[in-house]
TIBA-858409 format. One line per field, with one value per residue: x, y, z of N, C-alpha, C in turn; residue in three letters. Coordinates in steps of 0.02 Angstrom, whole numbers, plus 50000, padded with zeros to 5 digits. Example, Ala and Ser with C-alpha at 12.3 -4.5 7.8 and 13.67 -1.06 7.14 Angstrom:
REM TIBA-858409
n.east = 50660 50642
n.north = 49716 49888
n.up = 50390 50354
ca.east = 50615 50684
ca.north = 49775 49947
ca.up = 50390 50357
c.east = 50660 50645
c.north = 49835 50002
c.up = 50390 50394
type = ala ser
This chain:
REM TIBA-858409
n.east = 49244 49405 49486 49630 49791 49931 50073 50236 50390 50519 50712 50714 50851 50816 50699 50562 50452 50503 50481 50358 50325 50365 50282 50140 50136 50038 50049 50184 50219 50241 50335 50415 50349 50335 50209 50108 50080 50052 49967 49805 49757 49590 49414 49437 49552 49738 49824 49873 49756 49631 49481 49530 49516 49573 49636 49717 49823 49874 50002 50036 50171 50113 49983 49869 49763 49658 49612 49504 49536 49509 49576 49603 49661 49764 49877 50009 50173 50162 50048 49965 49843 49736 49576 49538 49471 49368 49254 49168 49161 49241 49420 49543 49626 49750 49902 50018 50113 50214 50350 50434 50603 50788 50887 50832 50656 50545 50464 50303 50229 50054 49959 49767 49672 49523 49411 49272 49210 49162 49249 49388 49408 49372 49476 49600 49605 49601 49733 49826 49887 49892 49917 49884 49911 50043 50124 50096 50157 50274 50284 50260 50391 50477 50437 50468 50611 50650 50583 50660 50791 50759 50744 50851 50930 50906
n.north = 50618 50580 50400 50408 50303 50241 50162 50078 49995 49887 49789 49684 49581 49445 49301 49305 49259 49318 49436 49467 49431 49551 49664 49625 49629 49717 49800 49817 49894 50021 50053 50041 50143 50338 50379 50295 50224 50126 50018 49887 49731 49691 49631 49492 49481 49391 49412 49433 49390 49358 49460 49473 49627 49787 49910 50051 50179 50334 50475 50642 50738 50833 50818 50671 50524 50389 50246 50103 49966 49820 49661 49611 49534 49384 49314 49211 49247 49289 49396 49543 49629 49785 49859 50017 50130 50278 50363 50240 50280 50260 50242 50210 50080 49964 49874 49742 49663 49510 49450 49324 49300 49262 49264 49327 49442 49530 49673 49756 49913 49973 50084 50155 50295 50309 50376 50476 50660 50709 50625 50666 50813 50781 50717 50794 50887 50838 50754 50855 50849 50912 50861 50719 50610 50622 50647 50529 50449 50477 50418 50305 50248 50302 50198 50063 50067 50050 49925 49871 49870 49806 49686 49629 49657 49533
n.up = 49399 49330 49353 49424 49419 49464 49447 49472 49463 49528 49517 49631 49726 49805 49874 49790 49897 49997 49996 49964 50090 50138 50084 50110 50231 50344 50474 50491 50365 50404 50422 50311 50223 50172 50206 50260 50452 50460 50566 50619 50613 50597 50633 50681 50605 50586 50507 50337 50209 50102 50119 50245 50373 50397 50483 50456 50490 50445 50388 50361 50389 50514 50505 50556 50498 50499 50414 50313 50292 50171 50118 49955 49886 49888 49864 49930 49881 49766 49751 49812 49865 49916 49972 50008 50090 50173 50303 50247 50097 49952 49926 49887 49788 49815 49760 49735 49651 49628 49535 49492 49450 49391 49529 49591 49613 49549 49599 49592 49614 49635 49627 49634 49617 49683 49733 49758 49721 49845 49922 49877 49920 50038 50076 50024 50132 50222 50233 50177 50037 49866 49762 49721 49636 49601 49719 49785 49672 49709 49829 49812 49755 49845 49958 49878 49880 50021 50038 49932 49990 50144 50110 50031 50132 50193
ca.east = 49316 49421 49520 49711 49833 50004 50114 50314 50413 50600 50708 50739 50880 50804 50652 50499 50430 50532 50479 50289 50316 50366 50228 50072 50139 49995 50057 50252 50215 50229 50416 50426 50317 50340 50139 50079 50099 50060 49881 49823 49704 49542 49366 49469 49609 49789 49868 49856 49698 49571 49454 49510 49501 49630 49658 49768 49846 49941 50019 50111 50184 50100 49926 49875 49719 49641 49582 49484 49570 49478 49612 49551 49679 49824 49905 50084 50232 50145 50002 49920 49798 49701 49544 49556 49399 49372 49182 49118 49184 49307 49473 49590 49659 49821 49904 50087 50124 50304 50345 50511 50664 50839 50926 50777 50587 50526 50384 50267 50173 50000 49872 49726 49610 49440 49380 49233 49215 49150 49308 49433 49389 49402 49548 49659 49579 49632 49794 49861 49915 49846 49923 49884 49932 50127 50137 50083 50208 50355 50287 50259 50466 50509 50419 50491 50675 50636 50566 50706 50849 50762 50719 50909 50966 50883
ca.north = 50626 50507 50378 50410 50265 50260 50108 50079 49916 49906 49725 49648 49523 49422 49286 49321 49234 49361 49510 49461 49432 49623 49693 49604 49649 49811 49807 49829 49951 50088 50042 50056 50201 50347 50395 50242 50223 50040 49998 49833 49681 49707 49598 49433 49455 49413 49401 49437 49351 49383 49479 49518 49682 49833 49983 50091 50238 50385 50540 50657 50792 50826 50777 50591 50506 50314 50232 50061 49913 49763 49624 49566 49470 49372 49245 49210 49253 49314 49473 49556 49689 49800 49914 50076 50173 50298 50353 50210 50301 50222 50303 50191 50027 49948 49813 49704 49612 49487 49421 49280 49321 49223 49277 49373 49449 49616 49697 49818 49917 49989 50131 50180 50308 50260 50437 50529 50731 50728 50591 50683 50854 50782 50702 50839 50924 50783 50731 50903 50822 50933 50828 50656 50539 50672 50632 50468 50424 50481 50379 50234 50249 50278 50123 50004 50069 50032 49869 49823 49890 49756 49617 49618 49613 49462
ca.up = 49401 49296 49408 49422 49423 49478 49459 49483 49479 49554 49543 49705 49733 49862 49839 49798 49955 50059 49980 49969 50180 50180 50060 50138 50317 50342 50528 50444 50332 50430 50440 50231 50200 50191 50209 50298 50495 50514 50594 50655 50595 50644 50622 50690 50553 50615 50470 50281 50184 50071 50145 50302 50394 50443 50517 50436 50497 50412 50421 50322 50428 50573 50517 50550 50502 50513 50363 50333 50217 50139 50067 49900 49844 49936 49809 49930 49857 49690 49734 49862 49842 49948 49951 50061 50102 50246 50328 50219 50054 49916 49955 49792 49785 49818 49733 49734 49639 49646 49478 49531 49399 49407 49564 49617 49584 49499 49628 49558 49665 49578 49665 49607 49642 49679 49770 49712 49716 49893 49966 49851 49938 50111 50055 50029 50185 50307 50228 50158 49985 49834 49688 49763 49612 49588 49775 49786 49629 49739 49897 49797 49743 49911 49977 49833 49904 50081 50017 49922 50052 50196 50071 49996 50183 50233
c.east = 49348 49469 49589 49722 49913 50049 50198 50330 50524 50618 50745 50785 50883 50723 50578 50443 50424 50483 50393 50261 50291 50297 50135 50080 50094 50049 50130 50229 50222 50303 50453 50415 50319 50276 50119 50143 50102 49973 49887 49747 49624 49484 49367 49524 49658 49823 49852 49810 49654 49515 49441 49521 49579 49626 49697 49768 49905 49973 50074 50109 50162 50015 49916 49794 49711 49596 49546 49515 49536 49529 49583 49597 49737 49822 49990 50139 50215 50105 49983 49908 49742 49641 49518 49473 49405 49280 49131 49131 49216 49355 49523 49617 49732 49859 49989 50088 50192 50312 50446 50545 50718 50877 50870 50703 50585 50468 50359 50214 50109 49954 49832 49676 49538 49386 49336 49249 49223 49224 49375 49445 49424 49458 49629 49628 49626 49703 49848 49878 49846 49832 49931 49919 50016 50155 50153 50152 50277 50326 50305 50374 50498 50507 50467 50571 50650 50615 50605 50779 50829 50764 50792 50980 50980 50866
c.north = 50562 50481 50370 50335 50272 50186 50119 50014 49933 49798 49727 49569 49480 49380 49301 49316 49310 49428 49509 49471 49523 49663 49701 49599 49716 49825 49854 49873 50024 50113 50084 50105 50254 50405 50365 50240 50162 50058 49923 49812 49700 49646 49503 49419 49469 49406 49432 49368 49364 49403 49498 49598 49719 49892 50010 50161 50281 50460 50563 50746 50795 50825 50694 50581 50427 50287 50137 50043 49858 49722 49597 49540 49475 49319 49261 49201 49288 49396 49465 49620 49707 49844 49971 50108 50218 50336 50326 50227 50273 50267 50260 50106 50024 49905 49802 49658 49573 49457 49371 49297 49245 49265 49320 49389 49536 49630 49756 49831 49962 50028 50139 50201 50284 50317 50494 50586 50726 50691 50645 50754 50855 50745 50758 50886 50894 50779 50808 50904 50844 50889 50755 50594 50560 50641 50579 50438 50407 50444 50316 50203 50260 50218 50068 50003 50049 49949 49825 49827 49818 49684 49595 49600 49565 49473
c.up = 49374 49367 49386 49448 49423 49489 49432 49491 49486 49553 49597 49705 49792 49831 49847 49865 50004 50038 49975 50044 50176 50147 50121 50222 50338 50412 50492 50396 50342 50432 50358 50209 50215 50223 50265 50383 50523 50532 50645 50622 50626 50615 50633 50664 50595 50580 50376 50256 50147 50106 50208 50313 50419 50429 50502 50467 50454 50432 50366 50364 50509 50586 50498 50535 50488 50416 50377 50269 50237 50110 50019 49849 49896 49903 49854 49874 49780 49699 49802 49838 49918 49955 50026 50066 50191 50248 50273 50117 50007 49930 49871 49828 49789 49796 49718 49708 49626 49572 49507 49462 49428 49455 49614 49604 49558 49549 49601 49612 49607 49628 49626 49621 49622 49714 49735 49715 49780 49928 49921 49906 50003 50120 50072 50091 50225 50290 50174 50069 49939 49777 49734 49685 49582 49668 49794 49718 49691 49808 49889 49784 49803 49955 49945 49874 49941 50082 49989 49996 50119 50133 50050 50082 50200 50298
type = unk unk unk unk unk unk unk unk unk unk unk unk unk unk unk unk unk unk unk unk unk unk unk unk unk unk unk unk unk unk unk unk unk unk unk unk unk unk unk unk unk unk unk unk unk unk unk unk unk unk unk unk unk unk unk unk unk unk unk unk unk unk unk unk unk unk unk unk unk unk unk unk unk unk unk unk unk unk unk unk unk unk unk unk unk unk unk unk unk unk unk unk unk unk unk unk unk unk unk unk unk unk unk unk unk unk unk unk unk unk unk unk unk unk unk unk unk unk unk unk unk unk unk unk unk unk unk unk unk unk unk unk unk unk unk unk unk unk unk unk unk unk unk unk unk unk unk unk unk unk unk unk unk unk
């Protein structure tokens, strides 16, 4: 199966710093998204880092399921990236990156499946979602709002 990609970029008038906080928050995410439920650090991690561990939870509707995230990149204020997998599986990558502007930054968010035949399968089993990278487009554009809307608060 070839691997879908889905990337979107929105500008944010607020600095890069800020808006990197809200990205690489997994815990916070659940707040932004409208897929993602939030989770929690796991394997000692309490924070964003290269290579630590988390627990993701999701849900769309009224089925929820747990996923496992790997950080594999955390450059503050510039990228963070993540890699998803569930019973051991690749599930797709995640990736932010902040680019700083004058008055503000440009964030791009970037998925990419990474799910063979057999994870694709139980994919749309568990999480309902037939067209995952049509879906996933419009999550990723709902996130970026939600992302800029707190970030432009302060």
């Amino acid at each position: 199966m070839p691997a879908d990609s889905v990337s979107r970029s929105t500008e944010i008038d607020a600095p890069a710093e800020a808006v990197w906080a809200l990205v690489s928050d997994l815990p916070g995410m659940g707040q932004l998204s409208p897929e993602n439920a939030g989770g929690r650090w796991t394997r000692g991690a309490t924070g964003p880092a290269a290579g630590a561990g988390f627990r993701g939870v999701n849900r769309n509707g009224a089925r929820r399921w747990s996923t496992s995230v790997t950080v594999t990149d955390c450059a503050p204020g510039r990228s963070f990236a993540f890699d998803v997998s569930s019973l051991g599986l690749a599930v797709s990558r995640w990736s932010y990156d902040v680019t700083p502007r004058p008055g503000g930054c440009t964030l791009t968010e970037t998925w990419q499946d990474r799910r063979g035949a057999v994870m694709d399968v139980l994919g749309k089993a568990v999480s309902g979602v037939g067209d995952r990278p049509g879906f996933t487009a419009n999550s990723i554009e709902q996130t970026l709002a939600a992302v800029k809307r707190r970030a432009e608060r302060g």
